[in-house]
KENU-827016 format. One record per residue: x, y, z of N, C-alpha, C in turn; residue in one letter; residue number from 1. Coordinates in nm, 3 decimals, decimal comma. Each point is the difference from the previous one (the first is absolute). Example, Ala and Ser with C-alpha at 12.3 -4.5 7.8 and 13.67 -1.06 7.14 Angstrom:
<nodes>
<<1,319; -0,569; 0,780>; <-0,089; 0,119; 0,000>; <0,090; 0,120; 0,000>; "a"; 1>,
<<-0,035; 0,105; -0,072>; <0,082; 0,119; 0,006>; <-0,077; 0,109; 0,073>; "s"; 2>,
</nodes>
This chain:
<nodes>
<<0,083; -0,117; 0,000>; <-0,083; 0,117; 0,000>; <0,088; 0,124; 0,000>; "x"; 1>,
<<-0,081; 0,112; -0,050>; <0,104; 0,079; -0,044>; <-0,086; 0,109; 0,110>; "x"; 2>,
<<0,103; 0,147; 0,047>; <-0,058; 0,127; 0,044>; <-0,123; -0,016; -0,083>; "x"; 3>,
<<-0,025; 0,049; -0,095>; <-0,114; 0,101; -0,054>; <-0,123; -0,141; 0,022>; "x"; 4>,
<<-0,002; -0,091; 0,008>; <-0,089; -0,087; 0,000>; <-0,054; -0,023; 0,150>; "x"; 5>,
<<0,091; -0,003; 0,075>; <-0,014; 0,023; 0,142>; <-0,063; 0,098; 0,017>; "x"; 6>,
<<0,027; 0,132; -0,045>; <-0,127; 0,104; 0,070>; <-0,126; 0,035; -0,098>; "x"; 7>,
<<-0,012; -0,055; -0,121>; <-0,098; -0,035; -0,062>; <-0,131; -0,068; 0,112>; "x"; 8>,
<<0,078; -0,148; 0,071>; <-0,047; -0,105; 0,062>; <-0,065; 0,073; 0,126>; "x"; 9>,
<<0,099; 0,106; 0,064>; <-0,002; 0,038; 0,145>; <-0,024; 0,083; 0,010>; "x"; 10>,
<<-0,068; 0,141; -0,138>; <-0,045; 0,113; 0,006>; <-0,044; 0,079; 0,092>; "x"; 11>,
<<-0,120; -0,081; 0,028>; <-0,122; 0,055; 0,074>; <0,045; -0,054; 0,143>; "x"; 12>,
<<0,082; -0,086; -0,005>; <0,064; -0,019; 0,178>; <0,094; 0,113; 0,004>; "x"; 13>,
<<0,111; 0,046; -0,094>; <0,056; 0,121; 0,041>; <-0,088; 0,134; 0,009>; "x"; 14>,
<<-0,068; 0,048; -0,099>; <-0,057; 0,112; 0,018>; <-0,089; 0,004; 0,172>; "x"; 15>,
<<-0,076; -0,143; 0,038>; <-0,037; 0,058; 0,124>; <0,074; 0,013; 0,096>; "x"; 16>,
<<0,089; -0,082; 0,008>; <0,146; -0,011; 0,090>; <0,045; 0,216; -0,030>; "x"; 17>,
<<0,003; 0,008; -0,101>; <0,063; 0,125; 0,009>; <-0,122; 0,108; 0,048>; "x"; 18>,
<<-0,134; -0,035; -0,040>; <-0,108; 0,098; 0,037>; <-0,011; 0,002; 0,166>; "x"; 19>,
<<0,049; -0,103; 0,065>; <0,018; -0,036; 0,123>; <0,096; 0,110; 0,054>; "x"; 20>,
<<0,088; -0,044; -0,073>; <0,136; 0,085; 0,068>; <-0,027; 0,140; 0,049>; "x"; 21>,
<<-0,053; 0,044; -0,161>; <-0,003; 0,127; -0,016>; <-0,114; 0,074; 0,113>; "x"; 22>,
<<-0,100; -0,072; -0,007>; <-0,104; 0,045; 0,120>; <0,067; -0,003; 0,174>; "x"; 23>,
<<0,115; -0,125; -0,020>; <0,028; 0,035; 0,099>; <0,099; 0,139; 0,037>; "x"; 24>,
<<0,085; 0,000; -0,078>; <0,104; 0,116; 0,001>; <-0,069; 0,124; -0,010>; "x"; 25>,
<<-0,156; 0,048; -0,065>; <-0,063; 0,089; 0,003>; <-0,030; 0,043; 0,150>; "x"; 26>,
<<-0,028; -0,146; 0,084>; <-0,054; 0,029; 0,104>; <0,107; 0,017; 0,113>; "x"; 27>,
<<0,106; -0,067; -0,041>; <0,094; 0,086; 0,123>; <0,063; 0,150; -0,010>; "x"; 28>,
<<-0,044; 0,039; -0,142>; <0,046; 0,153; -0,042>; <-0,072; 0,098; 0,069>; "x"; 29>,
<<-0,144; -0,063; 0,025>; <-0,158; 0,099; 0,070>; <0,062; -0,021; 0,142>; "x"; 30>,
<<0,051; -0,098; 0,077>; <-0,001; -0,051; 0,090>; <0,144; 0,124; 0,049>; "x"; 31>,
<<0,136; -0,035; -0,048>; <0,087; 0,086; 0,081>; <-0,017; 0,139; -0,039>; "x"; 32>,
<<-0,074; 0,027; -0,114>; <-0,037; 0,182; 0,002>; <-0,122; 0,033; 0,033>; "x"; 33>,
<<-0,044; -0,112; 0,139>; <-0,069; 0,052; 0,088>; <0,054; 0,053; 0,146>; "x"; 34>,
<<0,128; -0,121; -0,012>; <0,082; -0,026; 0,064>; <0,060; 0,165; 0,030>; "x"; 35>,
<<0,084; 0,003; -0,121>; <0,067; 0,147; -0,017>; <-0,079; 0,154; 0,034>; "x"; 36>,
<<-0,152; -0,045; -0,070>; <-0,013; 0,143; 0,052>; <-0,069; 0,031; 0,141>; "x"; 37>,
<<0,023; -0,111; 0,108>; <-0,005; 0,018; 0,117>; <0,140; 0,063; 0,062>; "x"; 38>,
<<0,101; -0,082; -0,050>; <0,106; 0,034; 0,009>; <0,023; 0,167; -0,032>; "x"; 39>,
<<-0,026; 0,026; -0,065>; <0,008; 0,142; -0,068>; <-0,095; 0,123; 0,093>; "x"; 40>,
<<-0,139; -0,098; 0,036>; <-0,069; 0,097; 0,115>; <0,054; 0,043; 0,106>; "x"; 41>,
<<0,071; -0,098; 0,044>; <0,052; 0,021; 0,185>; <0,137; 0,041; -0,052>; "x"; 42>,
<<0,076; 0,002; -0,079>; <0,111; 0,114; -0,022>; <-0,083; 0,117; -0,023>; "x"; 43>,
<<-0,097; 0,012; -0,084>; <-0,045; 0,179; -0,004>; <-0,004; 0,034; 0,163>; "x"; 44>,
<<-0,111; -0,118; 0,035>; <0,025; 0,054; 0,105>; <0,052; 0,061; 0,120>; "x"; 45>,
<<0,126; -0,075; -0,007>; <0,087; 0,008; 0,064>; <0,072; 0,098; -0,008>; "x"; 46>,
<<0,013; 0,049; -0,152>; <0,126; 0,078; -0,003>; <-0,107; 0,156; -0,061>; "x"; 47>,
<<-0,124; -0,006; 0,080>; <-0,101; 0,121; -0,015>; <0,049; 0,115; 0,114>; "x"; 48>,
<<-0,006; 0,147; -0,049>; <0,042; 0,102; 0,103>; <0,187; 0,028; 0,025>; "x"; 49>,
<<0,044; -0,099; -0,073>; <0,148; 0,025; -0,017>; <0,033; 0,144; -0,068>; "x"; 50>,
<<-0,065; 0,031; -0,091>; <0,027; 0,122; -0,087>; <0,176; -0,011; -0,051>; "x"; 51>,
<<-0,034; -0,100; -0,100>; <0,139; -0,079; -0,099>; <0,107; -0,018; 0,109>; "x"; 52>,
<<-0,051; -0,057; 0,138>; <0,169; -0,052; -0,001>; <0,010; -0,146; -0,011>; "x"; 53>,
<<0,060; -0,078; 0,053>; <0,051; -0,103; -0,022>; <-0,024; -0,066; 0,135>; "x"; 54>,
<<-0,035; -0,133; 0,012>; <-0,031; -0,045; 0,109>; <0,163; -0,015; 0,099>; "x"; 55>,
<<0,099; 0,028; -0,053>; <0,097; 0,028; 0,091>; <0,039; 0,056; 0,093>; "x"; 56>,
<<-0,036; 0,159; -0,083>; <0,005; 0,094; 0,037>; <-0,109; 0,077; 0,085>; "x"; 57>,
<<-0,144; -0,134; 0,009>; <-0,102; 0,004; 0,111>; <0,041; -0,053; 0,105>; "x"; 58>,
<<0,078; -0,144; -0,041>; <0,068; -0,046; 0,179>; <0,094; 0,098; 0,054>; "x"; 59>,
<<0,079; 0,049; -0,090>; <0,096; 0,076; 0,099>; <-0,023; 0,103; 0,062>; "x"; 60>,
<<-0,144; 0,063; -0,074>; <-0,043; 0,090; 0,056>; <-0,097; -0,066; 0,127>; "x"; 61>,
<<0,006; -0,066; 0,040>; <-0,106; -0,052; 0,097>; <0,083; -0,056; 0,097>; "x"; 62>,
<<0,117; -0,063; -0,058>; <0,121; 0,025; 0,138>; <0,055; 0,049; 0,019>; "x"; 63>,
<<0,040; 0,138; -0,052>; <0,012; 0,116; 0,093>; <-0,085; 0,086; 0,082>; "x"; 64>,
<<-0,149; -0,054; -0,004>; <-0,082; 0,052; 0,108>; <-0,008; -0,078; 0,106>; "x"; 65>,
<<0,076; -0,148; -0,052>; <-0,012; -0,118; 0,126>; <0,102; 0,079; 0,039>; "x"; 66>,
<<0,148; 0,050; 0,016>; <0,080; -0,036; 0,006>; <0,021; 0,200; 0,069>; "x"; 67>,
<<-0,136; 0,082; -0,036>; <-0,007; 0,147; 0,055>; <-0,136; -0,028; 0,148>; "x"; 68>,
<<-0,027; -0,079; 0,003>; <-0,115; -0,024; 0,114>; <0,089; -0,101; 0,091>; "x"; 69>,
<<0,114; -0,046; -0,031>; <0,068; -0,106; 0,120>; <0,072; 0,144; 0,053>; "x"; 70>,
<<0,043; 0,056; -0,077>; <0,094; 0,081; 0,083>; <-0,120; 0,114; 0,089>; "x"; 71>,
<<-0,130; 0,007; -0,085>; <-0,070; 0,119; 0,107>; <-0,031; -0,049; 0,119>; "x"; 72>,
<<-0,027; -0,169; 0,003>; <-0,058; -0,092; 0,098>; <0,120; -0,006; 0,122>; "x"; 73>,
<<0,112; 0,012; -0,026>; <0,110; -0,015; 0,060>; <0,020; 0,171; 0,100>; "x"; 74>,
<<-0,032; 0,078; -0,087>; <0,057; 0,111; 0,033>; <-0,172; 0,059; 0,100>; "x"; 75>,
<<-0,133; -0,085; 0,002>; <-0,059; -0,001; 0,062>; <-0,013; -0,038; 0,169>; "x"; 76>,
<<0,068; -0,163; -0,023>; <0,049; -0,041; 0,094>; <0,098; 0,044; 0,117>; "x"; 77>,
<<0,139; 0,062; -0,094>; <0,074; 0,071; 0,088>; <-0,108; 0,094; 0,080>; "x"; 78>,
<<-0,053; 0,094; -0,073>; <-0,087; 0,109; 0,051>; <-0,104; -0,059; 0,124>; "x"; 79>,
<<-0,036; -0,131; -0,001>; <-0,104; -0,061; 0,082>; <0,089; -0,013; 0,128>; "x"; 80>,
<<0,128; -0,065; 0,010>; <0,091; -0,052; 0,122>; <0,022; 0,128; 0,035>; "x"; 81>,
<<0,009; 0,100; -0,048>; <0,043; 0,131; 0,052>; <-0,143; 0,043; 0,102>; "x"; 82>,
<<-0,126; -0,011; -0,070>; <-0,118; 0,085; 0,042>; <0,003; -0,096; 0,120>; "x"; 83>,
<<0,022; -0,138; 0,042>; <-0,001; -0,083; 0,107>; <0,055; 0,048; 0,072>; "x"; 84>,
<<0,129; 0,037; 0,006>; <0,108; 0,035; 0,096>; <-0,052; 0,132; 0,053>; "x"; 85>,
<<-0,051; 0,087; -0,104>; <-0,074; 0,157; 0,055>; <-0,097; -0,019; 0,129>; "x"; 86>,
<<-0,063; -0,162; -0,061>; <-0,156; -0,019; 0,091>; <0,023; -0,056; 0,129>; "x"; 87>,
<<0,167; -0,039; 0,018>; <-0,024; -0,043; 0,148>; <0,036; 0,094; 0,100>; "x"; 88>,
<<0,036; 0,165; -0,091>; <0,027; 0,089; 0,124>; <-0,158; 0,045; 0,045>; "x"; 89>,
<<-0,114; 0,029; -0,082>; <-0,106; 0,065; -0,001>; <-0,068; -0,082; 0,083>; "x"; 90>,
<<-0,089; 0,106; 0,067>; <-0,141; -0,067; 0,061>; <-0,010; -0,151; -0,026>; "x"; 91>,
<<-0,056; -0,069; 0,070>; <-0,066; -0,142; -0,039>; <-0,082; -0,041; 0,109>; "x"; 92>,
<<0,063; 0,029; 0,118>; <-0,095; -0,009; 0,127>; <-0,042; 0,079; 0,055>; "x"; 93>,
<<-0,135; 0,006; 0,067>; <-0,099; 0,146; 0,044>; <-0,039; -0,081; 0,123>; "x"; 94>,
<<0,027; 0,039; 0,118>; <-0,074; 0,015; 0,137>; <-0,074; 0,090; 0,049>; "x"; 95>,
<<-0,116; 0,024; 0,037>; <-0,076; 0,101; 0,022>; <-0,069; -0,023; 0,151>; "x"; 96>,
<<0,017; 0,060; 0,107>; <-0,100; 0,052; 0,146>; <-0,048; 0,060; -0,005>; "x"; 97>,
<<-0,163; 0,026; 0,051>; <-0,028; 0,086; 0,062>; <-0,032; -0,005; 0,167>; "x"; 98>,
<<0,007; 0,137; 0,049>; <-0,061; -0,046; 0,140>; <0,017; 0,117; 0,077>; "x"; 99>,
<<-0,042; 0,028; 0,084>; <-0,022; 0,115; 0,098>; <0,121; -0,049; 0,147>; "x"; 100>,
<<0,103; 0,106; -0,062>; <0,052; 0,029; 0,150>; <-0,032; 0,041; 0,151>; "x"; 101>,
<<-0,070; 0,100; 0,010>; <-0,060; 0,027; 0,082>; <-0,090; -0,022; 0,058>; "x"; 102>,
<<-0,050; -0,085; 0,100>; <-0,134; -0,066; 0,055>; <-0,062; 0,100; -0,019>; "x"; 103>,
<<-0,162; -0,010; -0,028>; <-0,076; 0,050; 0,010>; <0,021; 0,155; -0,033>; "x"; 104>,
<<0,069; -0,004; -0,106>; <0,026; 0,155; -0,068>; <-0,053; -0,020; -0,160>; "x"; 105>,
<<-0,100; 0,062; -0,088>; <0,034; -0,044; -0,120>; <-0,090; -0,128; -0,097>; "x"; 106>,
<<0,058; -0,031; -0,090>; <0,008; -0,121; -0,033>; <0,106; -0,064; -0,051>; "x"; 107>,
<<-0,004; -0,122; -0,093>; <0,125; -0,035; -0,056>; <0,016; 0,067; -0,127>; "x"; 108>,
<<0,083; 0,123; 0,015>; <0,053; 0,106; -0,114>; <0,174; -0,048; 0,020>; "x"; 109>,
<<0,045; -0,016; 0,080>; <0,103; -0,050; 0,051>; <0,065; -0,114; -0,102>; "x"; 110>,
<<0,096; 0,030; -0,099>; <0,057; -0,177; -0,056>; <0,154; 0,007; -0,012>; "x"; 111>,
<<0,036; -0,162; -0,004>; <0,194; -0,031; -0,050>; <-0,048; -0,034; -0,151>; "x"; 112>,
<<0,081; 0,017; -0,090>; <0,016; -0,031; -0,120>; <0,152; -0,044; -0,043>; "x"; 113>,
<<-0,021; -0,161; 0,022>; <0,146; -0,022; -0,070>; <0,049; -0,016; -0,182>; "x"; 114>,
<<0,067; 0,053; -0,035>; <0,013; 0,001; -0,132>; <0,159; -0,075; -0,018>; "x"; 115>,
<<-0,022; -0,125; -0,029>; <0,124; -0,112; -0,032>; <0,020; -0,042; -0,136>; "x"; 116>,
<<0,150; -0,016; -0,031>; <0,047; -0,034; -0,143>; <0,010; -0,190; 0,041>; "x"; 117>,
<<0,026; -0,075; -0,169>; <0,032; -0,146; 0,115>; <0,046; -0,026; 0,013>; "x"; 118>,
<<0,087; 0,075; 0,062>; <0,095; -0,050; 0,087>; <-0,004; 0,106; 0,220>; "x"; 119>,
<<-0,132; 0,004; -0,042>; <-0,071; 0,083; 0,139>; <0,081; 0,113; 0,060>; "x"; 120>,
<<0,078; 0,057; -0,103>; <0,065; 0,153; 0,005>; <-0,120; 0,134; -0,023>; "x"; 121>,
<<-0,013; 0,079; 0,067>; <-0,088; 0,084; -0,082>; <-0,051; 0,091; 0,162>; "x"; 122>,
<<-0,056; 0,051; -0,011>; <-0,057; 0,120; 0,139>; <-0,164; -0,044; 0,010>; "x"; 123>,
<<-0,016; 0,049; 0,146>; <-0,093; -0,036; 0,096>; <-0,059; 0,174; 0,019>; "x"; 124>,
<<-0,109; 0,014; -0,057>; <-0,055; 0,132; 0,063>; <-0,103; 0,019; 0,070>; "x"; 125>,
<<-0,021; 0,034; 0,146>; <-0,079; 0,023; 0,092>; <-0,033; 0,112; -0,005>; "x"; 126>,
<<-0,167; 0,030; -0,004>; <-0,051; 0,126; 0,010>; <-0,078; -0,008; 0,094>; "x"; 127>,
<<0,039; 0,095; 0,153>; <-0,098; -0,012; 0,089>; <-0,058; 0,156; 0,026>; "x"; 128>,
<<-0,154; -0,025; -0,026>; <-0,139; 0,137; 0,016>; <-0,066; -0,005; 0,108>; "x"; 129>,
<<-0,023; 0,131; 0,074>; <-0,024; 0,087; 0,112>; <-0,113; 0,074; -0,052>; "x"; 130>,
<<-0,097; 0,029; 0,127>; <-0,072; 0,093; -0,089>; <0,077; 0,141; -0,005>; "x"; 131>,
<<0,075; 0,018; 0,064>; <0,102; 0,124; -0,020>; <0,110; 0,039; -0,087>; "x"; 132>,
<<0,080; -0,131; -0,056>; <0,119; -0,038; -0,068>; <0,005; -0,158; -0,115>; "x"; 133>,
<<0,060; 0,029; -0,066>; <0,046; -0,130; -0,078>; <0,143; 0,015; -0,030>; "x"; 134>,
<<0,093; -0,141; 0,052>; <0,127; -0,027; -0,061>; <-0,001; -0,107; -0,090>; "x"; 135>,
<<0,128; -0,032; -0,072>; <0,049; -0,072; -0,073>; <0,121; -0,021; 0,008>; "x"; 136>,
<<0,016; -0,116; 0,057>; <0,160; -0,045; 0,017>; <0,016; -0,109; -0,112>; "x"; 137>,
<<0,146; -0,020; -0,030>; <0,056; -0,098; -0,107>; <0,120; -0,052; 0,065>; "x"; 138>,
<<0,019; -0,156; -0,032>; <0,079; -0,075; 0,078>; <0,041; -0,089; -0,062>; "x"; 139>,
<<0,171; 0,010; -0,069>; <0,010; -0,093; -0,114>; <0,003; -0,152; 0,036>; "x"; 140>,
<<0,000; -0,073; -0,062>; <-0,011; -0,139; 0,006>; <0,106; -0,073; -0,063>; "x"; 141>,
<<0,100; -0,107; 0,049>; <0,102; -0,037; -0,061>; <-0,027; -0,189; 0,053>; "x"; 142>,
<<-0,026; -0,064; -0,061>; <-0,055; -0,141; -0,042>; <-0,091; -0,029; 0,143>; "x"; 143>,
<<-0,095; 0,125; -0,001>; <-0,100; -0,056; 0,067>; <-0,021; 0,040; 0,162>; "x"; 144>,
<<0,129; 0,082; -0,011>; <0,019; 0,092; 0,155>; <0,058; 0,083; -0,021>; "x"; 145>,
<<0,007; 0,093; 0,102>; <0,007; 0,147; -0,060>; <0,140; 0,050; 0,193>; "x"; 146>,
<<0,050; 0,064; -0,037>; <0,079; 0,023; 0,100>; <-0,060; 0,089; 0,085>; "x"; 147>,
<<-0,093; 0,109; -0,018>; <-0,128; 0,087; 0,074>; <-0,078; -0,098; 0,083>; "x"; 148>,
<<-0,006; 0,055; 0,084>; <-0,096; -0,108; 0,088>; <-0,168; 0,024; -0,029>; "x"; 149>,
<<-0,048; -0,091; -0,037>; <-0,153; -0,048; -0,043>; <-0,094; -0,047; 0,086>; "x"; 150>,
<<-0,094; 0,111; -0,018>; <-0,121; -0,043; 0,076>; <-0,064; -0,144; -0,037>; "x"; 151>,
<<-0,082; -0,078; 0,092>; <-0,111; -0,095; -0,018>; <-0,041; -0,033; -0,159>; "x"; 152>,
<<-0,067; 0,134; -0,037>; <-0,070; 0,063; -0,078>; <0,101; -0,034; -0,151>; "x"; 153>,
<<0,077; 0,039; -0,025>; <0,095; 0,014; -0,089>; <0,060; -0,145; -0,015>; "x"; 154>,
<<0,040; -0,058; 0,072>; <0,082; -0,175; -0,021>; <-0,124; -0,076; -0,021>; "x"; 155>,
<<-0,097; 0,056; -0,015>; <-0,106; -0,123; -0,002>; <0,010; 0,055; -0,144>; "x"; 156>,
<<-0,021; 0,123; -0,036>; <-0,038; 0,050; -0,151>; <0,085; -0,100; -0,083>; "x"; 157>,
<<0,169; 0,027; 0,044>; <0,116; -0,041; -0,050>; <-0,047; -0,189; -0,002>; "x"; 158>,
<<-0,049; -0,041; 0,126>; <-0,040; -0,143; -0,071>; <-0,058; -0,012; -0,037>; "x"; 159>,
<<-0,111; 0,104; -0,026>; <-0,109; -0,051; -0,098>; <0,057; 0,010; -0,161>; "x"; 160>,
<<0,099; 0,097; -0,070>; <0,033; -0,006; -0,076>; <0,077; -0,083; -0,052>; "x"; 161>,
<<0,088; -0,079; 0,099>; <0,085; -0,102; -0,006>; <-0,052; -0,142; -0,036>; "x"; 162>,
<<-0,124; -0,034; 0,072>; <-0,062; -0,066; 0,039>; <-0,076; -0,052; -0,167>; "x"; 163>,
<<-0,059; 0,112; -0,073>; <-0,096; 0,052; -0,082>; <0,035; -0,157; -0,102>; "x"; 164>,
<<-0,056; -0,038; -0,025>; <0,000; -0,148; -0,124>; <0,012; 0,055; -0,129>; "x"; 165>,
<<-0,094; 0,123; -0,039>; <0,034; 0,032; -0,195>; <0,041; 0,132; 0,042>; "x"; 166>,
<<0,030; 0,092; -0,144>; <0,016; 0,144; 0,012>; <-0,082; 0,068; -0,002>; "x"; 167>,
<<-0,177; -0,067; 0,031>; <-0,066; 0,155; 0,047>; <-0,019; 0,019; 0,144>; "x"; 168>,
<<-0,063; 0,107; 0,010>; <-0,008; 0,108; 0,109>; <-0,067; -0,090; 0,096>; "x"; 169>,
<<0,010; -0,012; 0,102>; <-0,119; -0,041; 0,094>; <0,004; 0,097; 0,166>; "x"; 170>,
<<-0,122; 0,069; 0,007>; <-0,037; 0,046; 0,068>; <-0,086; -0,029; 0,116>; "x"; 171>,
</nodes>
């Protein structure tokens, strides 16, 4: 048997064999340039709002804002250990009395007010009212005693501030 007699014989088996093919190769052509122009969406997308640059030149621009916010975060921090160290000279503890010195003079207009840092440094001020007069004495405080000698009135303030569980006021 010769070529030309052979596909004489096998014609119509090659042509569908090839109509086969061809439908198939049609259909993987629909298939990856469906493929592609997904591909092609999520790059627009991606590379949307650039205004022509280059996706390179978007990372590097995006780590130098990583790389300008570590150093502000840093230079925050320092600033935070500092504002700590400020906060343990200031106020934190408040002791407050009232009460009437004088029997049966008055009422309780009379108070100690201790004002403590935490480390219970800070002044003790007693204001005692008359119906004639009012003073105000101040009596510094150095971890919680004071070298002035202290009334009743005043070391109780001073423990009550000492004493105190959070940093508000209690009266």
């Amino acid at each position: 048997m010769d070529l030309y007699t052979l596909l004489e014989k096998y014609s119509h088996l090659i042509t569908a064999i090839s109509a086969a093919l061809s439908v198939l190769a049609f259909t993987i052509v629909i298939v990856y340039s469906i493929k592609t122009r997904k591909i092609i969406r999520k790059y627009k997308r991606l590379m949307r709002g650039m205004d022509n640059k280059n996706l390179e030149a978007l990372l590097m621009h995006h780590l130098d804002c990583v790389k300008n916010n570590t150093v502000k975060i840093q230079n925050l921090e320092h600033r935070y250990q500092n504002l700590a160290k400020e906060l343990e000279s200031c106020v934190q503890r408040v002791g407050i009395i009232r009460y009437n010195p004088f029997e049966q003079m008055g009422s309780d207009l009379s108070f100690s007010v201790a004002l403590l840092d935490k480390n219970n440094n800070g002044v003790v001020l007693t204001g005692l009212f008359t119906r004639s007069s009012s003073s105000i004495y101040a009596k510094p405080i150095q971890n919680g005693t004071s070298t002035y000698p202290l009334s009743q009135e005043e070391m109780e303030a001073i423990n009550r501030a000492i004493n105190q569980n959070n940093s508000s006021t209690k009266i």
